[in-house]
N, C-alpha and C positions, 0 to 999 in steps of 0.2 A: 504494500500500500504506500504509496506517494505522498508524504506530509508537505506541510509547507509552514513555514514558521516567522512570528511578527515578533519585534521586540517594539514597545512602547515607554519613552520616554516620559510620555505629556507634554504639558509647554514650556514656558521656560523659566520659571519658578523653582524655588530652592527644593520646596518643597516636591513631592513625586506628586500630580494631581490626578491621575488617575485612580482609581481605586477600584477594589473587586466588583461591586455589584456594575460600574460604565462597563467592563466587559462581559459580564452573562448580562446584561440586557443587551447586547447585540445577538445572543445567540436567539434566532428563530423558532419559538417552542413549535411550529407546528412540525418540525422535522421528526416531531413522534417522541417517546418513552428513551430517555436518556436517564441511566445512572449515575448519579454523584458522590463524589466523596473528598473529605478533607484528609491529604496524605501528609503535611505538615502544618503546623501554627506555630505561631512567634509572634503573636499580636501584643496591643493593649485595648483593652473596652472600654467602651464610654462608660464614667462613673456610674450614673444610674442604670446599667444593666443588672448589678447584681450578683452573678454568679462566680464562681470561682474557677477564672479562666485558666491557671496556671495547671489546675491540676484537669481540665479541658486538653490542654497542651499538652500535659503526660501522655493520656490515653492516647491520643494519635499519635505522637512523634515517637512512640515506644510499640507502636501496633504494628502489624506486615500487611495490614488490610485499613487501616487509618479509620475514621469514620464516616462510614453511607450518612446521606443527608438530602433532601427530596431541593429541588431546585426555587423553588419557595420558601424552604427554612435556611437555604444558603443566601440569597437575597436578603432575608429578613438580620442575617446574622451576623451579614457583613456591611448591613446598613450601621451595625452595631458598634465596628471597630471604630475607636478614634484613631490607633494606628499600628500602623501595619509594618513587619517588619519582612520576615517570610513566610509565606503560604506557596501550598501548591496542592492545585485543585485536580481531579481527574473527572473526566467524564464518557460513557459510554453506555451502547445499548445493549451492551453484555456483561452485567453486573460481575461475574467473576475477573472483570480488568481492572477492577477499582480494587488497586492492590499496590506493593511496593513490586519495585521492578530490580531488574540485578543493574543493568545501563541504562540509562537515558536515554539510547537510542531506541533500545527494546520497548522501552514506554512510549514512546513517539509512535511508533509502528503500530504496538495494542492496542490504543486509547485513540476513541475518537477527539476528545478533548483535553489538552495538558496545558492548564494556567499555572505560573509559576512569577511569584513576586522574588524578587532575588533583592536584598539586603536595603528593605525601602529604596532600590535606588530605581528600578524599571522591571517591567511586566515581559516576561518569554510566555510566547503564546503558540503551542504547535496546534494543527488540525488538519485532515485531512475535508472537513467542510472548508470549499472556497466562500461560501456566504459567509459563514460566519469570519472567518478572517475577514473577506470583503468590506464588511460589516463595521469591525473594528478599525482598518485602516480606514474609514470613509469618517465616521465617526468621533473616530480621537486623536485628537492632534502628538504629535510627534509619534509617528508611527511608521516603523518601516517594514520592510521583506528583509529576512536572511535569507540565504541561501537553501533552494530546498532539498533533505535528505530522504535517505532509504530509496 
């Protein structure tokens, strides 16, 4: 399978201005029944969430399987974060790929969807849907093509 891969900057502010949910709202729900799952966290939440994110961050970043999360509770929960340091999101229509992988490249190839925040500083975005890349380059500013693998 033929990925193809965005890295997003945002603009040009200190800060990174993109954030999780401007890119799964570019993905098209009507492309059907897509699984999701958080395979790393490193965040902070906003005070008034409440809950006790650090030990949130145990269970996935210590899991081989992270945790499953419906594409509604991922939107809702990354409206959540105040900030972001690393995430990386998996998505696909064959829930046994929302999993850790041995390479990176092997995740690329499995997973229709690989969102990955790399150290607050920019967004790696593989997928083999050109809409939904489309989608994000059209979208969000500072955003380019790398090179495509596999």
């Amino acid at each position: 399978m033929m990925t193809k891969g965005l890295k997003i900057n945002g603009d040009d502010s200190d800060i990174l201005s993109v954030r999780l949910e401007h890119l799964l709202n570019c993905y098209d729900r009507s492309e059907g029944d897509v699984s999701w799952g958080l395979l790393w966290l490193d965040v902070v939440m906003r005070p008034e969430v409440g809950y006790n994110i650090l030990e949130l961050e145990g269970e996935i970043n210590n899991s081989d399987f992270g945790k499953k999360i419906s594409l509604e509770k991922l939107l809702e929960f990354s409206s959540q974060i105040s900030q972001a340091i690393n995430i990386l999101v998996l998505g696909d229509k064959d829930p046994k790929n929302i999993k850790r992988f041995e390479t990176d490249d092997l995740m690329y190839a499995k997973c229709e969807y690989v969102i990955e925040l790399v150290d607050s500083s920019y967004w790696i975005v593989h997928s083999n849907n050109s809409v939904f890349l489309n989608n994000i380059f059209e979208k969000i500013p500072g955003t380019e093509y790398l090179n495509s693998i596999l």
